[in-house]
C-alpha positions in Angstrom: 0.0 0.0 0.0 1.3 3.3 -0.9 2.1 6.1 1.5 1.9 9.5 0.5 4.7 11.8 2.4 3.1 14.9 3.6 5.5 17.8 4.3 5.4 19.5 7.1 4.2 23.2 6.8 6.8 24.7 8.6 9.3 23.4 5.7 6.7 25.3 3.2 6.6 28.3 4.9 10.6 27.9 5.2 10.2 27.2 1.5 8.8 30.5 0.6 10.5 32.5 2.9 13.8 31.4 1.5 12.3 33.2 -1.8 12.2 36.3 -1.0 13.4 37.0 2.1 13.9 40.7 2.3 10.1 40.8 1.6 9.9 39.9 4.9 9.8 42.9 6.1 8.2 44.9 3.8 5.0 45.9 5.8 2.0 48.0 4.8 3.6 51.4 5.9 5.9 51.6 2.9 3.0 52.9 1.0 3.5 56.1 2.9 6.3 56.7 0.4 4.1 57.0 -2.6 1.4 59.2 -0.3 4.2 61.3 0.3 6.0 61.8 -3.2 2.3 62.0 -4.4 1.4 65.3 -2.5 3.8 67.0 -3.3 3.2 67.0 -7.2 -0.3 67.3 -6.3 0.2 70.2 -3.9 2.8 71.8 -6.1 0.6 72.0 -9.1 -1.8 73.9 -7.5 -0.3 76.0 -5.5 -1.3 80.0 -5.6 2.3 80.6 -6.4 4.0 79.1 -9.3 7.5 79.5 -10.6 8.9 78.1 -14.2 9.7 74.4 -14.3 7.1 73.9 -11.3 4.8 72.4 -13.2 7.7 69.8 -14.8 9.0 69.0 -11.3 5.3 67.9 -10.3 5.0 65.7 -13.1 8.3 64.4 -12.8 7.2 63.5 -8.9 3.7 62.3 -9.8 5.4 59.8 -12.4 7.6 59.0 -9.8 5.0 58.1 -7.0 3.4 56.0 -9.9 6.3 54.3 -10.7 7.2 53.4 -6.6 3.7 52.4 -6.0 3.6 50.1 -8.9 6.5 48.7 -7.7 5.3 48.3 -4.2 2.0 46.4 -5.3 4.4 44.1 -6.5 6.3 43.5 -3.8 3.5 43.3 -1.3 2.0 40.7 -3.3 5.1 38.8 -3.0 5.1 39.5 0.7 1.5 38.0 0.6 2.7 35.0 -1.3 5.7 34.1 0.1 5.0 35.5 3.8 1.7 35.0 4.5 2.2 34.2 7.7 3.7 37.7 8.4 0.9 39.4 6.6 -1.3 38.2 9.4 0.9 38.5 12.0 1.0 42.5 10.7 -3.0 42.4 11.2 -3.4 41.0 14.6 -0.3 43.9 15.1 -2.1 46.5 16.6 1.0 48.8 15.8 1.0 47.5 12.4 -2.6 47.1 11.2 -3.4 50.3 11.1 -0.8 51.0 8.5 -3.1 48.9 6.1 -5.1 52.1 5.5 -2.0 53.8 4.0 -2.8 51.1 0.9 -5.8 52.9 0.4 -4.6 56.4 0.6 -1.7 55.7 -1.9 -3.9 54.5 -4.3 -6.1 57.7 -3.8 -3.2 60.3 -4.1 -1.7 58.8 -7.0 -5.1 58.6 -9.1 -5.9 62.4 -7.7 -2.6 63.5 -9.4 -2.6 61.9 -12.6 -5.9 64.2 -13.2 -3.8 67.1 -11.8 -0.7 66.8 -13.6 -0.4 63.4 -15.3 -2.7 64.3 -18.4 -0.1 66.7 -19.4 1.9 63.2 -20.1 -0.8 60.6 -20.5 -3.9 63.0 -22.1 -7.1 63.5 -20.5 -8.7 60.4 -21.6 -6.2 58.2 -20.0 -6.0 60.0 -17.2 -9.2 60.1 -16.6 -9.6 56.1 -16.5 -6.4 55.6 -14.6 -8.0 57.8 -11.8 -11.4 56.4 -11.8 -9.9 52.8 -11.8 -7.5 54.0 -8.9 -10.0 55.9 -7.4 -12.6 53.0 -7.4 -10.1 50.8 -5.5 -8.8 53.0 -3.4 -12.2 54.0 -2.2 -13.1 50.2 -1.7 -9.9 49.2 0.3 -10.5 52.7 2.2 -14.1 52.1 3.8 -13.0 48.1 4.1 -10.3 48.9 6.5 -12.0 51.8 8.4 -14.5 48.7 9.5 -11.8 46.2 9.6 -9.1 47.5 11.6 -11.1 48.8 14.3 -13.3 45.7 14.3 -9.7 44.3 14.9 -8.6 46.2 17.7 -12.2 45.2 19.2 -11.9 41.9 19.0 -8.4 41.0 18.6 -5.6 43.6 19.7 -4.9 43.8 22.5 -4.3 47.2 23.5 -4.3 49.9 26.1 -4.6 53.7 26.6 -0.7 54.2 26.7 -0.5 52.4 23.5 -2.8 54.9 21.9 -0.8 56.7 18.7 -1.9 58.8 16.1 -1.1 56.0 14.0 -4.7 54.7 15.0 -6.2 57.3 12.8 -5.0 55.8 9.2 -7.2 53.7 8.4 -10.3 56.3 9.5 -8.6 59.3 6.8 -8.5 56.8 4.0 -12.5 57.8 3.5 -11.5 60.9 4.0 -9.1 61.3 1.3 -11.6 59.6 -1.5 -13.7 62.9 -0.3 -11.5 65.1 -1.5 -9.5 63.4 -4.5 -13.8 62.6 -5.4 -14.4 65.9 -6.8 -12.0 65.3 -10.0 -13.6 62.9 -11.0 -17.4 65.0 -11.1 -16.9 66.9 -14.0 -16.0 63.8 -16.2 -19.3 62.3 -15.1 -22.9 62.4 -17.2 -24.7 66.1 -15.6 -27.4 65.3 -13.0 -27.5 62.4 -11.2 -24.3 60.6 -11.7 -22.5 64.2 -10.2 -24.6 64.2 -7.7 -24.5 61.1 -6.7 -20.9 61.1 -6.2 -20.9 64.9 -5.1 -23.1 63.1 -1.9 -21.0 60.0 -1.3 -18.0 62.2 -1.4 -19.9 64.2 1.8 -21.0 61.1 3.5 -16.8 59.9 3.3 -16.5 63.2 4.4 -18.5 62.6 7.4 -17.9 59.2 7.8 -13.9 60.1 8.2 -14.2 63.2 10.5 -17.0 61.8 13.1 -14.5 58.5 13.5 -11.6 61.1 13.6 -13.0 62.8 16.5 -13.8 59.8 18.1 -10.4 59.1 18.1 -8.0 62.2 18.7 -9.5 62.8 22.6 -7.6 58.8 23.2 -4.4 60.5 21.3 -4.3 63.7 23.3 -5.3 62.2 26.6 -2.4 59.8 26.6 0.2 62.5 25.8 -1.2 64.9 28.3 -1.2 61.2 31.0 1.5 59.3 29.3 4.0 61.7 28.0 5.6 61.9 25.2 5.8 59.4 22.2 9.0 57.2 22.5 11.5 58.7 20.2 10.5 56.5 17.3 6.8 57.5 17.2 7.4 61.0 17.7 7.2 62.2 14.0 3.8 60.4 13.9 2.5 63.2 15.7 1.9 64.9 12.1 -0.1 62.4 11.6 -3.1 64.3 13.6 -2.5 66.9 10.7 -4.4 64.5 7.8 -7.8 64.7 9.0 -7.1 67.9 9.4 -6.0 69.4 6.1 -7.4 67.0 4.7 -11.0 67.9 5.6 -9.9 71.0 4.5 -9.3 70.3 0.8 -12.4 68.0 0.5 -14.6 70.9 1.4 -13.0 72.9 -0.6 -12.8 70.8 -3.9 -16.8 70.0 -3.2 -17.7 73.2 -3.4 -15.4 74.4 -6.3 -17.8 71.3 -7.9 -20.8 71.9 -6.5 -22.6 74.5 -8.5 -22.4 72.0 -11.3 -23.8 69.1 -9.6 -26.2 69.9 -7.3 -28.9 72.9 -7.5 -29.8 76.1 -5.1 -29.6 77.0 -2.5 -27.0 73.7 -1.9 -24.5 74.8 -4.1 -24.5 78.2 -2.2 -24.4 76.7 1.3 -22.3 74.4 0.4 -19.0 77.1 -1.1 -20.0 78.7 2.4 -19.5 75.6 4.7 -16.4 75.5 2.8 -14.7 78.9 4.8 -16.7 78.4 7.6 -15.3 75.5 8.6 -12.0 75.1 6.3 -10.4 78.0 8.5 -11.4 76.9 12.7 -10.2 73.8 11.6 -6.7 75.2 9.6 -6.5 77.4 12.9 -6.2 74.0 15.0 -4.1 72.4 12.2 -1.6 75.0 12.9 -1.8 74.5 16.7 -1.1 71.0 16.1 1.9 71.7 13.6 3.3 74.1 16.4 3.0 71.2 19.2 4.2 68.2 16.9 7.2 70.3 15.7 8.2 71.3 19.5 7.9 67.6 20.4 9.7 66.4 17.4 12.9 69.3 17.9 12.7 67.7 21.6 12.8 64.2 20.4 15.5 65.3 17.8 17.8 66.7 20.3 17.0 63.5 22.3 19.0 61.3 19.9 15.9 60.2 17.8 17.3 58.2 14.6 15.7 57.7 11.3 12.5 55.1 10.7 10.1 54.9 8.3 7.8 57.1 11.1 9.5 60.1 9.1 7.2 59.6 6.2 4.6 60.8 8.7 6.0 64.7 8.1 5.0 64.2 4.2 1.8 63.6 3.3 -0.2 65.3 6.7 1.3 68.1 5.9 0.9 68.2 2.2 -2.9 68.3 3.4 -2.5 71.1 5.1 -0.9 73.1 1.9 -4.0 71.8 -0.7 -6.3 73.1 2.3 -4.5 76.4 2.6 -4.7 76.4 -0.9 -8.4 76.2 -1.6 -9.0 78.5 1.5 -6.6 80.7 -0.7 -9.1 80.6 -3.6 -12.5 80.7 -1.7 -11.9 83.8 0.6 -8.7 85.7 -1.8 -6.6 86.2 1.4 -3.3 86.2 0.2 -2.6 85.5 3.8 -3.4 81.7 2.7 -1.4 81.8 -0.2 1.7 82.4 2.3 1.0 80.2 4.3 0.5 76.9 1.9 3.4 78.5 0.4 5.4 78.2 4.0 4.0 74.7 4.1 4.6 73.4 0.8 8.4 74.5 1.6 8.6 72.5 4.7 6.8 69.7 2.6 9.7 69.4 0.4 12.5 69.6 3.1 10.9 66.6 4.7 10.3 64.6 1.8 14.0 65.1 0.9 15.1 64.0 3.8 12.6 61.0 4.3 13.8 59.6 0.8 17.7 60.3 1.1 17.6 58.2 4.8 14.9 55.8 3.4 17.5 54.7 0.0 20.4 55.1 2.4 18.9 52.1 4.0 17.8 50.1 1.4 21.4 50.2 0.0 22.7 49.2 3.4 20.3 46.7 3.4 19.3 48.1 6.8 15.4 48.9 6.4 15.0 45.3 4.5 17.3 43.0 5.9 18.1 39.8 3.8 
């Protein structure tokens, strides 16, 4: 009688992690890259102030952020295949899972800016289905993991008020961010319903994003006011507060510079106003928060904090900020906005510069992916 030999799993899973080791380590934050290169063309290109070659440089980035994220998709998928067990382990992680929202929110910025600045290289038509395809799955992923990883946390993690980070709140801006990249896409639509339609969903991701947000922050603030300060680490994930934020900012902003062609009186009117009267209390606390984080994270600094991928936190939060200051710019001609996205977008770029020189400094060491 024949016997059939069974390996064991742990030699498969041995197996496949002798494939591709450094993949590893490749977790779900990575994507923060591609958020981050992505603002900045998508911030740039619509700044108040533009200088000659601006416009190039943005493209340049944008094609850039495509170009990591495809990249990244592939890895992960390899993580996936060749790590699963890791990949699971990373969502019963509670300081991991969250980090599965930053898939979404890559997807999102990358699809926003090839309607901002990646026509001028791939034509309208083409841009126009890249971002509705990206913008479709980004959207998807965005509102599956704002159920998900709290459902998690619930259920699973096991965590406590000192463990409480602002790294909690990714997976709750991902809905957020398909509420303001949403508007790019109204215009390309049929008139009448189909705008409105998404004009509406685009509010209720809105809401959905900011209600869960403010859930949220009082557990954040509470344990630094208890707990103290972040470990050195976590400290630049302070900016991470700064996403709803801005990023609430530009959504009602970008609604209501659609509204008027999607929605009729007296919403389209109400709906421009909302936009300044509550773009600019909210930018007022954004800047509150930017003055606290940054304090923190000089303390930290001088404290001996070393580079991680946490840096990647200073990007994209903050690039919010500038597309908020930016439309607040447009809806109430204060050139005193105009200044300050300016300011912002400036600070945007130092960070981003040196988030990527540390970040290929250690892939080339082979510190950040070990093999």
């Amino acid at each position: 009688m024949a016997t059939t030999l069974v390996r064991p799993r742990t030699h498969t899973t041995a197996a496949r992690a002798h494939k591709a080791p450094a993949l590893r380590h490749l977790g779900p934050n990575w994507y923060a890259s591609v958020m981050g290169t992505a603002i900045i063309a998508n911030a740039g290109a619509t700044l108040p102030y533009q200088l000659p070659g601006q416009r190039v440089a943005c493209q340049l980035l944008w094609a850039l952020s495509a170009a990591v994220l495809a990249v990244l998709l592939t890895a992960r998928a390899g993580h996936w295949i060749h790590h699963r067990d890791q990949a699971r382990a990373h969502l019963l992680d509670p300081a991991v899972a969250p980090f599965y929202g930053c898939l979404s929110m890559a997807l999102l910025a990358v699809g926003g800016g090839t309607l901002i600045v990646g026509k001028d290289l791939v034509g309208t038509g083409a841009a126009v289905a890249v971002d509705a395809v990206l913008f479709t799955a980004g959207t998807a992923i965005g509102l599956v993991m704002a159920v998900v990883v709290p459902y998690l946390m619930v259920v699973r993690h096991k965590v406590e008020p000192r463990q409480a980070t602002p790294v909690w709140l990714l997976p709750l801006v991902a809905p957020m961010v398909s509420a303001a990249v949403g508007p790019l896409l109204v215009p390309h639509l049929p008139a009448g319903q189909p705008r409105e339609a998404l004009l509406l969903a685009c509010y209720a991701m809105f809401g959905i994003s900011l209600l869960a947000t403010l859930l949220m922050l009082p557990l954040i603030f509470g344990r630094l006011i208890v707990g103290g300060p972040l470990p050195l680490s976590l400290t630049p994930t302070l900016f991470l507060v700064l996403g709803p934020l801005g990023q609430s900012t530009t959504a009602v902003n970008q609604l209501a510079d659609v509204a008027h062609e999607s929605i009729g009186t007296p919403y389209a009117g109400a709906l421009s106003a909302f936009a300044v009267v509550y773009g600019v209390p909210v930018m007022g606390f954004a800047l509150l928060w930017l003055a606290l984080a940054a304090a923190l994270l000089v303390r930290a600094a001088r404290g001996g904090m070393g580079f991680a991928m946490t840096w990647w936190a200073l990007t994209f939060p903050v690039g919010t900020c500038v597309t908020g200051a930016t439309g607040l710019a447009h809806h109430t001609g204060l050139t005193a906005f105009a200044w300050l996205a300016t300011a912002l977008f400036l600070a945007l770029v130092t960070a981003w510069l040196l988030a990527t020189a540390h970040t290929l400094r250690g892939l080339v060491s082979g510190v950040l992916l070990p093999r």
